[in-house]
C-alpha positions in Angstrom: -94.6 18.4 47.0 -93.7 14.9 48.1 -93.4 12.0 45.5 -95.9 10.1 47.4 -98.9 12.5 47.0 -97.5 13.7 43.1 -98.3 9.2 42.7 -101.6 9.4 44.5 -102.7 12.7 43.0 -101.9 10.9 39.5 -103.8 7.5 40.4 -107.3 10.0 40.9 -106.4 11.8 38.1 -106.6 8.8 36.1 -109.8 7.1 37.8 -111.9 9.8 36.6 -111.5 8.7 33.3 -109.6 11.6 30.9 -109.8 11.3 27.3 -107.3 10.2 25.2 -106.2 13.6 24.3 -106.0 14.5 28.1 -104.0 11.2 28.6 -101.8 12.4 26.2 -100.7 16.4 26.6 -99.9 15.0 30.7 -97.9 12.0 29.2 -96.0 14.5 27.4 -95.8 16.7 30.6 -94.3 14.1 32.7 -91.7 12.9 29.8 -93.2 10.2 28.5 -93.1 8.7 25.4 -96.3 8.5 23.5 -96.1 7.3 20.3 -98.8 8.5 17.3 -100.6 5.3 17.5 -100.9 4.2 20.6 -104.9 3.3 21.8 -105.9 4.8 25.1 -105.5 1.4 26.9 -101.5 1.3 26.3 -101.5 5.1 27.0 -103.4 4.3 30.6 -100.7 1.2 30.9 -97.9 3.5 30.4 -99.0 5.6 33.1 -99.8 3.2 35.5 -95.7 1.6 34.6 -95.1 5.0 36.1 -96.7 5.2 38.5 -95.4 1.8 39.5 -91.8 3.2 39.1 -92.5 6.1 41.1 -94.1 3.6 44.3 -90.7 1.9 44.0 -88.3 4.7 44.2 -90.2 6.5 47.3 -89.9 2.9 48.8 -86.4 2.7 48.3 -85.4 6.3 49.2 -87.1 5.6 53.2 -85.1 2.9 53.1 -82.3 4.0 52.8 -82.9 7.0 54.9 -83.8 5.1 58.0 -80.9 2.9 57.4 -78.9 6.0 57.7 -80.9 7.3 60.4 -80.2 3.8 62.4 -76.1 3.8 61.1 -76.0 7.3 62.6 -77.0 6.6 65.5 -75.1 3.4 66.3 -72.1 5.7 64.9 -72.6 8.2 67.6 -73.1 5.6 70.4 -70.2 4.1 70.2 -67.9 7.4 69.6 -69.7 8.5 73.3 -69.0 4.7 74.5 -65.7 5.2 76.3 -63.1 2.3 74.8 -62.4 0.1 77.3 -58.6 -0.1 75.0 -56.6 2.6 75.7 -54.2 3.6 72.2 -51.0 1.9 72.2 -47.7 4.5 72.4 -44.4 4.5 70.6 -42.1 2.9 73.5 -39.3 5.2 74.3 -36.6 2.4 74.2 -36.4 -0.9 72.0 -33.8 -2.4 74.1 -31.3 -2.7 71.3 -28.0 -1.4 70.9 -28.0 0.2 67.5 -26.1 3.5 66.1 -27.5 4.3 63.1 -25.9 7.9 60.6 -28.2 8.9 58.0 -27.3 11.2 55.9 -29.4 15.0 55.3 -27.4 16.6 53.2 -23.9 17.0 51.9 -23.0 18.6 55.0 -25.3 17.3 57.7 -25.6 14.0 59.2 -28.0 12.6 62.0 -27.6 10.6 64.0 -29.8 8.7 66.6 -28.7 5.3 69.3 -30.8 3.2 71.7 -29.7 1.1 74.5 -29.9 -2.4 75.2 -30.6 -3.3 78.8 -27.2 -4.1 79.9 -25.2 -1.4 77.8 -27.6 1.2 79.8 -26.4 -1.0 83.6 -22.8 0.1 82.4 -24.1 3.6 81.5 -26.2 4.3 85.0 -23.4 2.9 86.7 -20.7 5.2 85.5 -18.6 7.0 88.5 -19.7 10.9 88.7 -18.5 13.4 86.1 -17.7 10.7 83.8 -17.8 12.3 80.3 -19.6 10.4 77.0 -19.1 11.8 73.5 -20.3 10.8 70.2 -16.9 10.3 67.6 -17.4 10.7 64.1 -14.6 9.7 61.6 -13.9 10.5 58.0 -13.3 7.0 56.8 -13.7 8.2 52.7 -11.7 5.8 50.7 -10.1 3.7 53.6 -10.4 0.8 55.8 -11.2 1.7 59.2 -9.3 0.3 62.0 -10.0 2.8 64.6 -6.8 4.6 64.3 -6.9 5.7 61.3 -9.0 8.2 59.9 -8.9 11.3 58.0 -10.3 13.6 60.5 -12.0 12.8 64.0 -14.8 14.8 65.4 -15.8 14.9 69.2 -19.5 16.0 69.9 -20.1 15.4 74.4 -23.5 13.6 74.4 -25.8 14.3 77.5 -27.7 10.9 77.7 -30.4 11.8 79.5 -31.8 15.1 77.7 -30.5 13.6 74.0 -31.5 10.6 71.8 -30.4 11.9 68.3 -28.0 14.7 67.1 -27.6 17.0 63.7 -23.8 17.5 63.1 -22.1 19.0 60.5 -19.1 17.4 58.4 -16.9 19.7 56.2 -16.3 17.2 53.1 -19.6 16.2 51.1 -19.1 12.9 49.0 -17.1 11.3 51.6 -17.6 8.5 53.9 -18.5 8.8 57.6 -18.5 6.3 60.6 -19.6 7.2 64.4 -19.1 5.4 67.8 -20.6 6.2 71.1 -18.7 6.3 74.2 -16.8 7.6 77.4 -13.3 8.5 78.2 -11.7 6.9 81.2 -9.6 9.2 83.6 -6.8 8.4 82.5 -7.8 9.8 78.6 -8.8 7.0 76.9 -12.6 6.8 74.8 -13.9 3.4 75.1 -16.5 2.6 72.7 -20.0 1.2 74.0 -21.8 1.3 70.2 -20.7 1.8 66.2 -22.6 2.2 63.5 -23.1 2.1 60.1 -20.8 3.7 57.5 -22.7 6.7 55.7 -22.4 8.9 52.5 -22.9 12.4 51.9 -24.2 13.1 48.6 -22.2 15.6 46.4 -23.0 19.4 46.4 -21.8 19.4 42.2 -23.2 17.4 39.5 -21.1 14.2 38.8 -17.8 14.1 36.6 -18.8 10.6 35.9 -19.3 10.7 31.2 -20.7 7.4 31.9 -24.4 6.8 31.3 -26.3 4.5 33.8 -29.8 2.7 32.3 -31.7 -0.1 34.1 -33.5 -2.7 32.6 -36.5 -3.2 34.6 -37.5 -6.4 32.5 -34.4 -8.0 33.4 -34.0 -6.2 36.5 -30.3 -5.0 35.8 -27.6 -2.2 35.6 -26.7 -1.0 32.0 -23.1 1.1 32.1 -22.4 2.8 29.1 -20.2 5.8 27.7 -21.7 8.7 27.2 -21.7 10.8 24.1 -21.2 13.8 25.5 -23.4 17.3 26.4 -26.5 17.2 24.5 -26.4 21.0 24.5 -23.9 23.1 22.3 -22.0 25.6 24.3 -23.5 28.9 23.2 -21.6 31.6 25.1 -19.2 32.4 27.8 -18.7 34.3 30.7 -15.5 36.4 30.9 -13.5 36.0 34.0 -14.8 31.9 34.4 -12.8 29.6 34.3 -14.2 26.9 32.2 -13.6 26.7 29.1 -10.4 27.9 28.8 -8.7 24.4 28.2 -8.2 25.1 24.9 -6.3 28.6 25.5 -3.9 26.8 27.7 -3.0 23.9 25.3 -2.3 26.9 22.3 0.0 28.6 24.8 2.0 25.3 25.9 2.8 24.9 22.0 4.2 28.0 22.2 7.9 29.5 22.9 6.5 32.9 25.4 4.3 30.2 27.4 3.8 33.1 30.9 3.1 36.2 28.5 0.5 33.8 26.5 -1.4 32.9 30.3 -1.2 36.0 31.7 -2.6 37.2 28.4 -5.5 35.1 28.9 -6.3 35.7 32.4 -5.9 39.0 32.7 -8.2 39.4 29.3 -11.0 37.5 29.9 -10.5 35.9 26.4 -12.2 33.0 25.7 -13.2 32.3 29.4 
C-alpha cells in the first residue's frame, strides 16, 4: 500500500470523529507518543503533524524519482550521442634523444631510448647491413671515460621491431652505464645516445652496523652506530660457516695452528 492512500485513508479515519480512546490505541499503532494527559484536541493535532510529515516525504520521494528518471535519461543520450572528440593516444615517439637504465632487480636491468628527429635522419640513412648494438659497462667504483670499464656487454639492437630491452648483469650492487650505437666497417662503435648511470640493489642484507633515522620535522639524515643484533644467537648449524670466528682466533694463539683448523672443519664444532 502506497503512502499516499495509508495519509488519505488516515485523514477519513479521523473526520468521522473516533473517541479519544480510539485516537489513542492507533496513536500507539503508528508510533506515536501519547502522553497520559493529553486532551483529544492535542491527540487529533498530533495526528494531523503526521500526517503532515507523511504529505512531505511522498512529495519529496517523486521528486527525487523523476529527477533520476530525467538524469537517466540525459545519461543515456549522451553515451548513444557519438563524440564528435576522438580519445587522444600515447604518441609512439617524443622526439627526444634520451637512454634511460632502470634497474629490476639485482640482476636485471631495462632499458628503453627514443629518437630525436635528426638522430633518427642519421639512423634511416645508414648504408645496408650496418649493425647497431646497445653497450652496457660495469662502471662500479670508477670514473667512466669510455675506455675503461670493468666488463663491456654487447646486446645488437633491431630498431625497428625494439624500443626497450631486459638484460642481465652478473654483479648485483654495482654500477652500470649504457650507450646506443653502430659499428663502422672498419670496427669501430660510434655512440649516437648514453644514459644514466644505474644501481642494482644487493641480493644480501647490508654489512653496513650503522643505523640510518630521518627526522621528518627537520627533514634530515640521522647516521648513527648501531648497537648491534637485537636477537641473541640461539643455535648453530654444523657445517656453516658463520660463526666460527672465534674457533679461528683460539687456534691462531696456538702452536699446532693446521691440526686446530682442520679439527674444526672437519667437526662441525661450533659452526
Amino acid at each position: 500500500m502506497s503512502g499516499e492512500r495509508n495519509y488519505e485513508k488516515l485523514k477519513k479515519w479521523l473526520e468521522t470523529g473516533p473517541t479519544i480512546q480510539e485516537l489513542k490505541s492507533k496513536a500507539k499503532d503508528l508510533g506515536l507518543k501519547v502522553k497520559r494527559m493529553m486532551k483529544k484536541r492535542e491527540v487529533v493535532k498530533l495526528f494531523k503533524n503526521y500526517i503532515k510529515k507523511l504529505e512531505k516525504l511522498e512529495k519529496l520521494q517523486n521528486e527525487s524519482t523523476a529527477s533520476s528518471a530525467s538524469s537517466t535519461s540525459k545519461l543515456s543520450q549522451e553515451r548513444l550521442r557519438p563524440s564528435g572528440e576522438s580519445t587522444p593516444e600515447i604518441p609512439q615517439t617524443y622526439e627526444k634523444d634520451k637512454l634511460i637504465l632502470m634497474p629490476v632487480n639485482p640482476n636485471w636491468i631495462h632499458a628503453y631510448w627514443d629518437f630525436s628527429k635528426s638522430t633518427r635522419e642519421i639512423l634511416e640513412n645508414f648504408p645496408e647491413g650496418t649493425r647497431v648494438f646497445l653497450r652496457i659497462y660495469d662502471v662500479t667504483f670508477i670514473q667512466f671515460n669510455g675506455n675503461n670499464a670493468h666488463r663491456t656487454f654487447e646486446i645488437p639492437i633491431n630498431l625497428n621491431l625494439q624500443k626497450n630491452y631486459y638484460f642481465n648483469v652478473p654483479m648485483p650492487n654495482a654500477d652500470y652505464l649504457a650507450e646506443l650505437g653502430y659499428v663502422t666497417k672498419d670496427g669501430r662503435f660510434v655512440s649516437l645516445l648514453k644514459s644514466n648511470v644505474c644501481r642494482t640493489p644487493s641480493n644480501s642484507p647490508s654489512q653496513s652496523t650503522r643505523e640510518r633515522w630521518m627526522d621528518i620535522r627537520k627533514k634530515r639524515k640521522i647516521v648513527t652506530p648501531s648497537d648491534g643484533p637485537v636477537i641473541r644467537e640461539v643455535e648453530r648449524i654444523a657445517g656453516s660457516v658463520f660463526g666460527f670466528e672465534k674457533e679461528i682466533s683460539k687456534a691462531l694463539s696456538g702452536h699446532s695452528l693446521d691440526w686446530q683448523l682442520v679439527s674444526i672443519f672437519r667437526s662441525g664444532r661450533g659452526i
